[in-house]
KETIDO-10740 format. One record per residue: x, y, z of N, C-alpha, C in turn; residue number from 1. Coordinates in steps of 0.02 Angstrom, whole numbers, plus 50000, padded with zeros to 5 digits. Example, Ala and Ser with C-alpha at 12.3 -4.5 7.8 and 13.67 -1.06 7.14 Angstrom:
BEGIN
+-------+-------+-------+-------+-------+-------+-------+-------+-------+------+
|  n_c1 |  n_c2 |  n_c3 | ca_c1 | ca_c2 | ca_c3 |  c_c1 |  c_c2 |  c_c3 | resi |
+-------+-------+-------+-------+-------+-------+-------+-------+-------+------+
| 50660 | 49716 | 50390 | 50615 | 49775 | 50390 | 50660 | 49835 | 50390 |    1 |
| 50642 | 49888 | 50354 | 50684 | 49947 | 50357 | 50645 | 50002 | 50394 |    2 |
+-------+-------+-------+-------+-------+-------+-------+-------+-------+------+
end
This chain:
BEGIN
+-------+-------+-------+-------+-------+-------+-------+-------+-------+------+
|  n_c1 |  n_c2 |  n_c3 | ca_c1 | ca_c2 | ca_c3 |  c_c1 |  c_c2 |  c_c3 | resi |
+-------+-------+-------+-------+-------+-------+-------+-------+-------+------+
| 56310 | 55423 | 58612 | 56244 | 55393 | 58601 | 56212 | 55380 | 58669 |    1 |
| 56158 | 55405 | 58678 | 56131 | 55419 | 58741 | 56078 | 55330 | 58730 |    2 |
| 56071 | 55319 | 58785 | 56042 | 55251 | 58812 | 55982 | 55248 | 58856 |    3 |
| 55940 | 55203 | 58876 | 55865 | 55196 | 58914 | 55909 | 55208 | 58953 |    4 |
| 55884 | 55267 | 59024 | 55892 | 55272 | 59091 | 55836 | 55272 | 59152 |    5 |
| 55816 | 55243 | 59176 | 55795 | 55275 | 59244 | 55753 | 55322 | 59251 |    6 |
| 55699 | 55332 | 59277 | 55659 | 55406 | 59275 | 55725 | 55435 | 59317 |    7 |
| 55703 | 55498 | 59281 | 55760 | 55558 | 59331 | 55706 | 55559 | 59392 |    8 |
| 55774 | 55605 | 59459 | 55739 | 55590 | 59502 | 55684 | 55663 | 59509 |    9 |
| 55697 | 55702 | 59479 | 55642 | 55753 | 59483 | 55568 | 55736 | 59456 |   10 |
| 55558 | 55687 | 59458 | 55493 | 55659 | 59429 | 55470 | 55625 | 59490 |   11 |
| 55499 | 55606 | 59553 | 55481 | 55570 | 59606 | 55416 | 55576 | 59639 |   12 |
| 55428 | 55668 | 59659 | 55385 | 55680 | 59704 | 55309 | 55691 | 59651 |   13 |
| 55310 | 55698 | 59595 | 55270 | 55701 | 59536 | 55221 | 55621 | 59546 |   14 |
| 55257 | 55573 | 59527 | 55261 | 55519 | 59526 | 55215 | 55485 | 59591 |   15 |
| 55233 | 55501 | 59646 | 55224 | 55498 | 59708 | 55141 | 55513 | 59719 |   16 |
| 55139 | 55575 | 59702 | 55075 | 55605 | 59706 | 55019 | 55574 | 59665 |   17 |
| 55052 | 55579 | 59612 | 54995 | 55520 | 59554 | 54976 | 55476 | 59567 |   18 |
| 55021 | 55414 | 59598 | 55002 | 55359 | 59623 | 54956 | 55341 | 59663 |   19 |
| 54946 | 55408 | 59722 | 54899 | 55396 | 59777 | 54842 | 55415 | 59737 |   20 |
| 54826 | 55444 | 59689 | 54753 | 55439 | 59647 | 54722 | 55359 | 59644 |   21 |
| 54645 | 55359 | 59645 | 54621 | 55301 | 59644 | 54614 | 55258 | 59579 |   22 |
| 54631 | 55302 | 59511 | 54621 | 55296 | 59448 | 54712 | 55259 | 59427 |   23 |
| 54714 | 55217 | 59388 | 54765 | 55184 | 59376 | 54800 | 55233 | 59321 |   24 |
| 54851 | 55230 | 59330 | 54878 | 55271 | 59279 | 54933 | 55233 | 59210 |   25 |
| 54911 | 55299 | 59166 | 54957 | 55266 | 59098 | 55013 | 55319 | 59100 |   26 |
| 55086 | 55267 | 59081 | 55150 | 55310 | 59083 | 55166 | 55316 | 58992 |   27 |
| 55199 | 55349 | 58978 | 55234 | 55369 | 58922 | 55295 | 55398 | 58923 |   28 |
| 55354 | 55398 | 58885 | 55432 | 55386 | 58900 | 55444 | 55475 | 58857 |   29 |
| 55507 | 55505 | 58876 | 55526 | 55562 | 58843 | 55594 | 55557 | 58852 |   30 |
| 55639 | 55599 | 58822 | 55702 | 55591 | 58794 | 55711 | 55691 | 58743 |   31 |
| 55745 | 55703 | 58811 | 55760 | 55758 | 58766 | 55833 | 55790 | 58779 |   32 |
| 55852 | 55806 | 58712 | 55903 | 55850 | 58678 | 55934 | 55913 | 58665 |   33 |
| 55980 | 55927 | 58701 | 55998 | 56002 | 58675 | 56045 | 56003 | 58603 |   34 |
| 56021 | 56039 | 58566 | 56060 | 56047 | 58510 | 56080 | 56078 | 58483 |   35 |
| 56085 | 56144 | 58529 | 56117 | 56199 | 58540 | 56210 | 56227 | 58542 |   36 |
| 56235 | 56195 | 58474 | 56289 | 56196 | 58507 | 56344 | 56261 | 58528 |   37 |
| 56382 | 56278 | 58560 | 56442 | 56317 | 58578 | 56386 | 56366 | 58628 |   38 |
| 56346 | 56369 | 58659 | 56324 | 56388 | 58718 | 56316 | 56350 | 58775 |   39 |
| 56292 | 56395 | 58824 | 56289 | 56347 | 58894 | 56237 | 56328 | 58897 |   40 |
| 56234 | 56268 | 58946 | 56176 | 56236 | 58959 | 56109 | 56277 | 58953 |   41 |
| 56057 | 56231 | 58929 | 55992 | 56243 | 58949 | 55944 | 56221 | 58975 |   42 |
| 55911 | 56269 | 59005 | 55865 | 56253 | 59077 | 55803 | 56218 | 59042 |   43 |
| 55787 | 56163 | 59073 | 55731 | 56147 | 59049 | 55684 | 56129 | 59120 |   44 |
| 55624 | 56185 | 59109 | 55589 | 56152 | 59163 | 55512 | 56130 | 59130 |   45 |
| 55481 | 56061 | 59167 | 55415 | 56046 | 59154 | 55376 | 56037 | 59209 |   46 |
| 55333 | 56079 | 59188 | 55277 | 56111 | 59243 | 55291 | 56125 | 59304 |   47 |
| 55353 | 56195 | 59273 | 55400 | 56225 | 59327 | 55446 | 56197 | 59372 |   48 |
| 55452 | 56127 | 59367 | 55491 | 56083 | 59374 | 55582 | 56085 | 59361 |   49 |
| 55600 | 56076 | 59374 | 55684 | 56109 | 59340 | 55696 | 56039 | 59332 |   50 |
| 55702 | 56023 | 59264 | 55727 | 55937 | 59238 | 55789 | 55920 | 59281 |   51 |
| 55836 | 55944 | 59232 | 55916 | 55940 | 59245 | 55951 | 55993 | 59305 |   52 |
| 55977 | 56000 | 59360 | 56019 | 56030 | 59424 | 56070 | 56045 | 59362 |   53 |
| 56085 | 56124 | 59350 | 56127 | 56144 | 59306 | 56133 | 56158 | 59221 |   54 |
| 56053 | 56128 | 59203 | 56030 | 56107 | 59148 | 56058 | 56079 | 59094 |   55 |
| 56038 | 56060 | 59034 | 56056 | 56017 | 58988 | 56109 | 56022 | 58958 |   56 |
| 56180 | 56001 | 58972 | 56232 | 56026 | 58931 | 56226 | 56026 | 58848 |   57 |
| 56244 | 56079 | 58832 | 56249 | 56072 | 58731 | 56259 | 56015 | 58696 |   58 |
| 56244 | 56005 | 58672 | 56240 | 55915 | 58616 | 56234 | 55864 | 58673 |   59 |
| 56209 | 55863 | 58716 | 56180 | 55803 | 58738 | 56104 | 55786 | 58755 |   60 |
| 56095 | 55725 | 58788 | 56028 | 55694 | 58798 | 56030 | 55685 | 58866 |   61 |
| 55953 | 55687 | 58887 | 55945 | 55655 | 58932 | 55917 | 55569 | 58940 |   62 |
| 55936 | 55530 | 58914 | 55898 | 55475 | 58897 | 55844 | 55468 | 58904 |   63 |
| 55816 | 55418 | 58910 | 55735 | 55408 | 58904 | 55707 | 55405 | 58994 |   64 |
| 55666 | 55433 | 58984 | 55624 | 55417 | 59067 | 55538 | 55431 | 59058 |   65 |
| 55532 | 55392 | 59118 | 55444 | 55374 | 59098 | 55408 | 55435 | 59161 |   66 |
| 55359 | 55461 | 59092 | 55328 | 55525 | 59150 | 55241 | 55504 | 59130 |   67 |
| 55197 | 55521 | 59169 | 55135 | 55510 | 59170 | 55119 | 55549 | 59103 |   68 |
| 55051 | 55504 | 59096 | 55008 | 55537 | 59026 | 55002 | 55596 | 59044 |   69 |
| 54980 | 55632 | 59003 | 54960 | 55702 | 58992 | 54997 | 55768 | 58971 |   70 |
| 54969 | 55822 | 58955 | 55001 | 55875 | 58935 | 55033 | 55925 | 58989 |   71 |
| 55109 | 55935 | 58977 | 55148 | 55973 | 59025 | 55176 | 56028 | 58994 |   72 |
| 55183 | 56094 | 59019 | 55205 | 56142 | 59018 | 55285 | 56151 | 58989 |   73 |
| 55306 | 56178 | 58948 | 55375 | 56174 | 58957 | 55409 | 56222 | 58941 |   74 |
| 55464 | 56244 | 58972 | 55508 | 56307 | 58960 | 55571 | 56296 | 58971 |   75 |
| 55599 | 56328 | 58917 | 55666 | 56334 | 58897 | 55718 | 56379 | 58890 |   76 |
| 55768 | 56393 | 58912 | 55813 | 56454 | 58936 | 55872 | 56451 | 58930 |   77 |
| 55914 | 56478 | 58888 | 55990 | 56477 | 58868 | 56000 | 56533 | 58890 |   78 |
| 56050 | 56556 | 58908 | 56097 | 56637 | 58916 | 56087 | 56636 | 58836 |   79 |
| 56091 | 56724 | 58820 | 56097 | 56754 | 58761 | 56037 | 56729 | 58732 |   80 |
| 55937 | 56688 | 58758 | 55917 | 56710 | 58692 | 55849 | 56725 | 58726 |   81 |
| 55799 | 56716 | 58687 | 55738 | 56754 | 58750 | 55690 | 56681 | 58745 |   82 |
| 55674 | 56668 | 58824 | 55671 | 56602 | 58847 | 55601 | 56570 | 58786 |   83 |
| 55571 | 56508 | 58775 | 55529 | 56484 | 58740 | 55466 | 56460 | 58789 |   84 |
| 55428 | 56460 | 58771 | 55369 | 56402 | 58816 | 55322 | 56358 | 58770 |   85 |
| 55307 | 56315 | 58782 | 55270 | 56289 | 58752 | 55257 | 56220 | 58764 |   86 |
| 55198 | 56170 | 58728 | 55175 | 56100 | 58764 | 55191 | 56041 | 58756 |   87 |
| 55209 | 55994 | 58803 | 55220 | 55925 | 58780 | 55169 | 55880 | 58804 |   88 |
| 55144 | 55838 | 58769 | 55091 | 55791 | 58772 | 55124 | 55717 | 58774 |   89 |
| 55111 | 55690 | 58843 | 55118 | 55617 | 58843 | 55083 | 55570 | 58828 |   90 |
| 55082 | 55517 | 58777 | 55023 | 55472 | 58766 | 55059 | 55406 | 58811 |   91 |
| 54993 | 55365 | 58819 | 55008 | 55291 | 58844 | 55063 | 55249 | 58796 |   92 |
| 55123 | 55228 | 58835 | 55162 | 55168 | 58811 | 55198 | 55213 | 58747 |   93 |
| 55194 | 55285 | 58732 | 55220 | 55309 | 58686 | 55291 | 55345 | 58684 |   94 |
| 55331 | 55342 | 58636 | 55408 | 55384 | 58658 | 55408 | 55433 | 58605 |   95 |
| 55433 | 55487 | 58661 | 55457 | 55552 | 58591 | 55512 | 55575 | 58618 |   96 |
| 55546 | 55581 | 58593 | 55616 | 55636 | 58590 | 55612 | 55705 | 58578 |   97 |
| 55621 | 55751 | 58609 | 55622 | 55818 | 58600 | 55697 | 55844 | 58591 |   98 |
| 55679 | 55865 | 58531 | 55785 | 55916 | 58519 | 55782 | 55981 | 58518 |   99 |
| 55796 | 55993 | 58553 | 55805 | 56081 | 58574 | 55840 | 56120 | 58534 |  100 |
| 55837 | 56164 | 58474 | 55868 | 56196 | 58423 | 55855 | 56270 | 58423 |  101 |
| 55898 | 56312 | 58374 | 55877 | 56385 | 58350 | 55857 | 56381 | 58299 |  102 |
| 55786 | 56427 | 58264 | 55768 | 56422 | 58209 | 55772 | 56510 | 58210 |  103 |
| 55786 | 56525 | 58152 | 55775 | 56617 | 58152 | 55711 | 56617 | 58123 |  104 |
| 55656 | 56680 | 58149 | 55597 | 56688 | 58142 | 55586 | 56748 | 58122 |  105 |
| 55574 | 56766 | 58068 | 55569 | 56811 | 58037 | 55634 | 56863 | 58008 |  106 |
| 55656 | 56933 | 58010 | 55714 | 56936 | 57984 | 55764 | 56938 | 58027 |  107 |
| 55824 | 56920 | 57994 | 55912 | 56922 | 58010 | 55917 | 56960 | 58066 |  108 |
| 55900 | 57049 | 58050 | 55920 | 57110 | 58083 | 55855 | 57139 | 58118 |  109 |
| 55870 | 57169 | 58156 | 55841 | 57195 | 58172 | 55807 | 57283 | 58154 |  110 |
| 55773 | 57319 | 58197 | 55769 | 57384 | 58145 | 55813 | 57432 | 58141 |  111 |
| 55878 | 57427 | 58192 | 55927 | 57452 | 58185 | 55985 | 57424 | 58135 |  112 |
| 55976 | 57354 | 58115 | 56014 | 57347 | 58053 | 56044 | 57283 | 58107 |  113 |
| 56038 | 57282 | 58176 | 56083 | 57236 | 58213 | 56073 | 57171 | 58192 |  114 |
| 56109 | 57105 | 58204 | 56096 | 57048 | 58196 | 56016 | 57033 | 58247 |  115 |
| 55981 | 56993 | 58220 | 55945 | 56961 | 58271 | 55933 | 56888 | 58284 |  116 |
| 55951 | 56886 | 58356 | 55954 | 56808 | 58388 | 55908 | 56778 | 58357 |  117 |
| 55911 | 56699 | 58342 | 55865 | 56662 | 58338 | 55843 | 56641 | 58381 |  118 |
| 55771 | 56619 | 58360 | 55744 | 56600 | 58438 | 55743 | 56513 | 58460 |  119 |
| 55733 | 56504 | 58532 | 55762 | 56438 | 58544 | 55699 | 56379 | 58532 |  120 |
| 55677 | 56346 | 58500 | 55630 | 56310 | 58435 | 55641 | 56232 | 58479 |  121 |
| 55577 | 56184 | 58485 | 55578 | 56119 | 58503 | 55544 | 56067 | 58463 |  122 |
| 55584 | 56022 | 58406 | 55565 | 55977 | 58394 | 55530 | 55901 | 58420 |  123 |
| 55488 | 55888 | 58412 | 55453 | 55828 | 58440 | 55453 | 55775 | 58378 |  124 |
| 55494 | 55719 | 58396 | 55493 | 55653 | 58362 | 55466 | 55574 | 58376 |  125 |
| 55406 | 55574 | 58375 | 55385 | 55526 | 58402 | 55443 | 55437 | 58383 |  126 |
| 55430 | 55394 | 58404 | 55441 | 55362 | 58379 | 55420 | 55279 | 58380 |  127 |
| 55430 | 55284 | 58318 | 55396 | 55232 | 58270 | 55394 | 55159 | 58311 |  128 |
| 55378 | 55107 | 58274 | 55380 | 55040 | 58292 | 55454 | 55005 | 58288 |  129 |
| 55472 | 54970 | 58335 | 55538 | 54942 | 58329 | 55546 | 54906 | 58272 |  130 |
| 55614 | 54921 | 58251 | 55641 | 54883 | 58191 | 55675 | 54819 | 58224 |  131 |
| 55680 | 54770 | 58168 | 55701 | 54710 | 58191 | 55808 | 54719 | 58141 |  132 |
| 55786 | 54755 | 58106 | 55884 | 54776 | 58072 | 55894 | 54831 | 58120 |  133 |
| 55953 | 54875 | 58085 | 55965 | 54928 | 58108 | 55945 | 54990 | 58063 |  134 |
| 55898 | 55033 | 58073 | 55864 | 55095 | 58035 | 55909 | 55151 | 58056 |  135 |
| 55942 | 55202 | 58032 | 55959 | 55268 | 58047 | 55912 | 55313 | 58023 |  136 |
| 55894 | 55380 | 58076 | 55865 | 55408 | 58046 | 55898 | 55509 | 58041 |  137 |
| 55919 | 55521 | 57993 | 55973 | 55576 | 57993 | 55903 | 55625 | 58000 |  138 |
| 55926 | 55697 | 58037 | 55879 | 55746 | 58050 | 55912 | 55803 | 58040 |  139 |
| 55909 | 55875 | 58004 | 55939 | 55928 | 58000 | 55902 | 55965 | 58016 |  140 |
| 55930 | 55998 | 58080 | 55907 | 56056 | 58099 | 55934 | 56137 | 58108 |  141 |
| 55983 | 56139 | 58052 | 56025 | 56202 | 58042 | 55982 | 56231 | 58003 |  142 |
| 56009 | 56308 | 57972 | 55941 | 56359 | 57983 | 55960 | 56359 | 57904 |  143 |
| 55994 | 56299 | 57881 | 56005 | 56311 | 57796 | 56011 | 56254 | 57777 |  144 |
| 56015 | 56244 | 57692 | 56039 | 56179 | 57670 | 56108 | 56153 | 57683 |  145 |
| 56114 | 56110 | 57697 | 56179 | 56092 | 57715 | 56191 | 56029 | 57679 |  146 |
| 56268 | 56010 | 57666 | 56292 | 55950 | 57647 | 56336 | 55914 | 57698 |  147 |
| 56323 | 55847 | 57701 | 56362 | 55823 | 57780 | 56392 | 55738 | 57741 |  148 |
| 56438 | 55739 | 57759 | 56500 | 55657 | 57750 | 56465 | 55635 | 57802 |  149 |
| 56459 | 55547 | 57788 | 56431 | 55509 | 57841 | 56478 | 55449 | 57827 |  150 |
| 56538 | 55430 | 57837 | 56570 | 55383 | 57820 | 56582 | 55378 | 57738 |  151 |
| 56557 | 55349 | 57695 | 56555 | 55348 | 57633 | 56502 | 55361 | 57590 |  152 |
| 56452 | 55394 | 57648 | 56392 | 55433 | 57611 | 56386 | 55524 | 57606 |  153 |
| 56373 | 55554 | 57574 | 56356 | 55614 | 57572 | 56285 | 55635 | 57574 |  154 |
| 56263 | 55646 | 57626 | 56158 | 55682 | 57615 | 56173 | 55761 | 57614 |  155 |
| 56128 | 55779 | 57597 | 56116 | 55838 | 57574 | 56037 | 55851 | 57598 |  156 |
| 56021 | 55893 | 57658 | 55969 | 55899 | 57682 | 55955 | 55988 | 57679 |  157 |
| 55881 | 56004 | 57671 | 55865 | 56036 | 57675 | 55847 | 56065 | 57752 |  158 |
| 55835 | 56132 | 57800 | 55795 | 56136 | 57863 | 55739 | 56101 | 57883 |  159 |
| 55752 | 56050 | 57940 | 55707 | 56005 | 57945 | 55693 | 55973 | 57910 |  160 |
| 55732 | 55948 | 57846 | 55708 | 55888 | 57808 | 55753 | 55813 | 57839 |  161 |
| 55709 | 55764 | 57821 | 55758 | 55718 | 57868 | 55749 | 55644 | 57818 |  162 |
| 55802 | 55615 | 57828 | 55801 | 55533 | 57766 | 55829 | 55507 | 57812 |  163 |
| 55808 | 55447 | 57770 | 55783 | 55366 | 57823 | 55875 | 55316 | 57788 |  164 |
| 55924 | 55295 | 57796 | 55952 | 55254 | 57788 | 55947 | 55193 | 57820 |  165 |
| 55921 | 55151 | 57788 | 55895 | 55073 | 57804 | 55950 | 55040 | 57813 |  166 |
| 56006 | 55046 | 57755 | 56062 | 54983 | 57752 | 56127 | 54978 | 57795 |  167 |
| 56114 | 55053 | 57854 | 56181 | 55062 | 57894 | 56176 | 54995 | 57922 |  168 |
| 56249 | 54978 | 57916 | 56282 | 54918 | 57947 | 56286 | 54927 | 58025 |  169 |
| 56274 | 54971 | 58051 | 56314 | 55006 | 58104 | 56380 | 54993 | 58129 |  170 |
| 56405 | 55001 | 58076 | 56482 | 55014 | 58099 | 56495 | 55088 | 58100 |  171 |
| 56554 | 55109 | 58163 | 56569 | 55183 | 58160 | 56608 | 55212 | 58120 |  172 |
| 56581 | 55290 | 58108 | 56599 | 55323 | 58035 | 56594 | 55409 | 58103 |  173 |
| 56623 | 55466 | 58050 | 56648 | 55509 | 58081 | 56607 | 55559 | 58038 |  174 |
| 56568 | 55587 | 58060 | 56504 | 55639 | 58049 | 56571 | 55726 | 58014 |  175 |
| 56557 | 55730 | 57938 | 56589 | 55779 | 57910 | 56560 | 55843 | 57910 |  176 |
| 56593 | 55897 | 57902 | 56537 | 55962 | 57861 | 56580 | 56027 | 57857 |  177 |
| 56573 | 56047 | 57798 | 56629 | 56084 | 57767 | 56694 | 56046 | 57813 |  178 |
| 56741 | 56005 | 57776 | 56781 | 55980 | 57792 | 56803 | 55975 | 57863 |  179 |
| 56749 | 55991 | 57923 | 56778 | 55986 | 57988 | 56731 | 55919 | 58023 |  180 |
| 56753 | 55883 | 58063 | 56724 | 55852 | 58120 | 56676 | 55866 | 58151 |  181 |
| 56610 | 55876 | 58148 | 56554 | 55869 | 58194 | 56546 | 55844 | 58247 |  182 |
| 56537 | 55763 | 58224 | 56534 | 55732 | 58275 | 56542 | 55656 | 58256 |  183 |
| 56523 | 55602 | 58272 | 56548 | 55528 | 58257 | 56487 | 55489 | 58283 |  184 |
| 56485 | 55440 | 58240 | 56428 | 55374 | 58264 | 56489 | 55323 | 58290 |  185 |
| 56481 | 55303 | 58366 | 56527 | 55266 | 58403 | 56500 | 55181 | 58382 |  186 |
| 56460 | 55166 | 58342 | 56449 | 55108 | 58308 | 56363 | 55082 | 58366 |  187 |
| 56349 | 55041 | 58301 | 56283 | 55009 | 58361 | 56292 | 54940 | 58336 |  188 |
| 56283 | 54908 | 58387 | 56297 | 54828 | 58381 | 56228 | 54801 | 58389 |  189 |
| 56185 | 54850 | 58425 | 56121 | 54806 | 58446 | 56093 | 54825 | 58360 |  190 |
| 56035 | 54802 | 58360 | 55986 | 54812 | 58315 | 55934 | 54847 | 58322 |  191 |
| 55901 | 54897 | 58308 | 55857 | 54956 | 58312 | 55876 | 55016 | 58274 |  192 |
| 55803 | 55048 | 58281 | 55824 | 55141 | 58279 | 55854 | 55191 | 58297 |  193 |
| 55874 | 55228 | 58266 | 55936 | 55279 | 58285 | 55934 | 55319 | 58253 |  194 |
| 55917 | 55396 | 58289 | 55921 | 55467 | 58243 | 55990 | 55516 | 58251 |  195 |
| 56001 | 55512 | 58199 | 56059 | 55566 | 58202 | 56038 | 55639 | 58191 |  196 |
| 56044 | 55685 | 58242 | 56003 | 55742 | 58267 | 56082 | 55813 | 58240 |  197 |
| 56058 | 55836 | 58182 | 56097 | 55886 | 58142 | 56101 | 55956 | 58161 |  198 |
| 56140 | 56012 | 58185 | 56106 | 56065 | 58222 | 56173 | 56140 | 58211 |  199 |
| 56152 | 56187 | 58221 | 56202 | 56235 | 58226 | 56187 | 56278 | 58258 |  200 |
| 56238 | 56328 | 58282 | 56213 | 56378 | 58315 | 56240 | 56437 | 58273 |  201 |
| 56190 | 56432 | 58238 | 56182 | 56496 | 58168 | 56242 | 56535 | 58159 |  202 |
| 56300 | 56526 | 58181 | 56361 | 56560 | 58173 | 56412 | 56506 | 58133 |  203 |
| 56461 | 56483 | 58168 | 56501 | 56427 | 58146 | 56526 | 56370 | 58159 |  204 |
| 56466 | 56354 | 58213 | 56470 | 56272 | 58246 | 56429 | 56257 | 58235 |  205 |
| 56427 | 56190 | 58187 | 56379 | 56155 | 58159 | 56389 | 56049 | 58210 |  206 |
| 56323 | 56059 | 58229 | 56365 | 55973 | 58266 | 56327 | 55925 | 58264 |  207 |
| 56335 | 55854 | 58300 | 56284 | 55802 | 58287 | 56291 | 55782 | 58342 |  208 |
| 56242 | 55741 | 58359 | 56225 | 55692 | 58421 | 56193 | 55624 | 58371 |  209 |
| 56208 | 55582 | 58418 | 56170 | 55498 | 58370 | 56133 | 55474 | 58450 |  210 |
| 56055 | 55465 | 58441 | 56009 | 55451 | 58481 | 55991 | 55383 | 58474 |  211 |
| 55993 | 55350 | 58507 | 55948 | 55288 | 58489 | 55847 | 55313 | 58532 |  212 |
| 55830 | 55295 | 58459 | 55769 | 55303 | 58473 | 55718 | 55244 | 58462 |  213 |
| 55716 | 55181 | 58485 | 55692 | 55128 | 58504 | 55607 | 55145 | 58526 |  214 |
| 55569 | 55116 | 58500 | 55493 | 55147 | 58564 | 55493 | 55085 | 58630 |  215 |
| 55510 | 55122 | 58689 | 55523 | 55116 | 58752 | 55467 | 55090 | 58778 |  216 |
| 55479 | 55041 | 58818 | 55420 | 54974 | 58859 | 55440 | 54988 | 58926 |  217 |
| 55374 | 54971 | 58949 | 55359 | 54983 | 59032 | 55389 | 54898 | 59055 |  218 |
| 55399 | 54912 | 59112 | 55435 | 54893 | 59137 | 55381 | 54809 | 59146 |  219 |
| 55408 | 54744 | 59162 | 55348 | 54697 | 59163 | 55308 | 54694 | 59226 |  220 |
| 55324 | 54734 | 59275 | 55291 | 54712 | 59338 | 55242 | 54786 | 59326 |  221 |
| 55221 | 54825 | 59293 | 55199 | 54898 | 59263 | 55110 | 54878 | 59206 |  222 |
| 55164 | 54823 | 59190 | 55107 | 54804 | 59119 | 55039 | 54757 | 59133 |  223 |
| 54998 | 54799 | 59113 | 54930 | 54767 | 59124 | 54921 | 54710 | 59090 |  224 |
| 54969 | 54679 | 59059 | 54922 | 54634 | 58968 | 54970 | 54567 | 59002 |  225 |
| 54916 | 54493 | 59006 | 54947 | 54442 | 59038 | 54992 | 54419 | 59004 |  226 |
| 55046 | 54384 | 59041 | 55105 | 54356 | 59001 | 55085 | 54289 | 58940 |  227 |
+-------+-------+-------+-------+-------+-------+-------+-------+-------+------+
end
């Protein structure tokens, strides 16, 4: 379960530059996910930027970090698939999580009959207003319906369909599917939001990650609004 961190430091010299503008600026928080599993890392760069030195290892996060408003460029690159591009938009005081997945786009094969790669697909999850219990929010992003054990629950999600469990206790339970181990919720003691991010890599690794997705506050010496 990935946690608030720190702007990464590749946002510095970004950061740096903005500041000396005469216009005050609004920050907004991001948090993104590879969910790619049984491949190697992926490259994520924004606005040619290279996020991660070595890029995003498979089923993990980068926690949350605060990048200036506005819309940034973004591209994405695994070995074995053909790279993605496309936009992320920062709003003021706002958090989104991005999970990096395969969706197949159009058919299986190709016109020789070959398999064809899926292509590498980016979810954007804004998120909501803080809860005062603990909310889970389960997300499937395998390229089929799937059935998944959640401790003593069974969901049954469709591609990209996603349900809200209100009454998790958060106590830890061990993430099922076709009778193997995925992955595990290591328990949450605090109180808030939390997405459990569902994913495969269209062959026979199917896995989970558990996000806490909280909407992320500037820091108090940051905030314009008097105490």
């Amino acid at each position: 379960m990935t946690r608030p961190s720190i702007p990464l430091v590749v946002w510095f010299a970004l950061l740096f530059v903005r500041l000396c503008c005469a216009e005050p600026l609004e920050y907004g928080f991001l948090n993104v996910a590879n969910m790619v599993p049984n491949h190697p890392p992926c490259e994520v760069r924004i606005d040619g930027k290279e996020l991660l030195p070595g890029g995003l290892k498979a089923v993990s996060a980068t926690g949350w970090f605060m990048v200036p408003q506005g819309t940034y460029r973004i591209t994405l690159s695994i070995q074995g698939f053909e790279s993605a591009q496309g936009s992320i938009t920062v709003l003021p005081r706002e958090s989104t999580l991005c999970a990096i997945f395969l969706q197949q786009i159009g058919s299986p094969t190709d016109r020789d009959g070959k398999p064809a790669p899926p292509k590498i697909r980016i979810k954007r999850l804004p998120s909501p207003k803080n809860s005062n219990s603990r909310v889970l929010h389960v997300l499937s992003l395998c390229p089929a319906a799937e059935s998944f054990q959640m401790g003593d629950k069974t969901v049954a999600l469709k591609p990209l369909e996603s349900i809200d469990i209100p009454q998790w206790s958060g106590a830890p339970w061990i993430v099922m599917h076709q009778q193997k181990q995925i992955g595990q919720c290591l328990g949450a003691e605090e109180k808030g939001r939390y997405t459990l991010l569902l994913a495969s890599d269209h062959q026979s690794t199917t896995s989970a990650l558990l996000v806490r997705t909280d909407a992320q506050e500037l820091p108090p010496w940051m905030k314009d609004d008097p105490p």
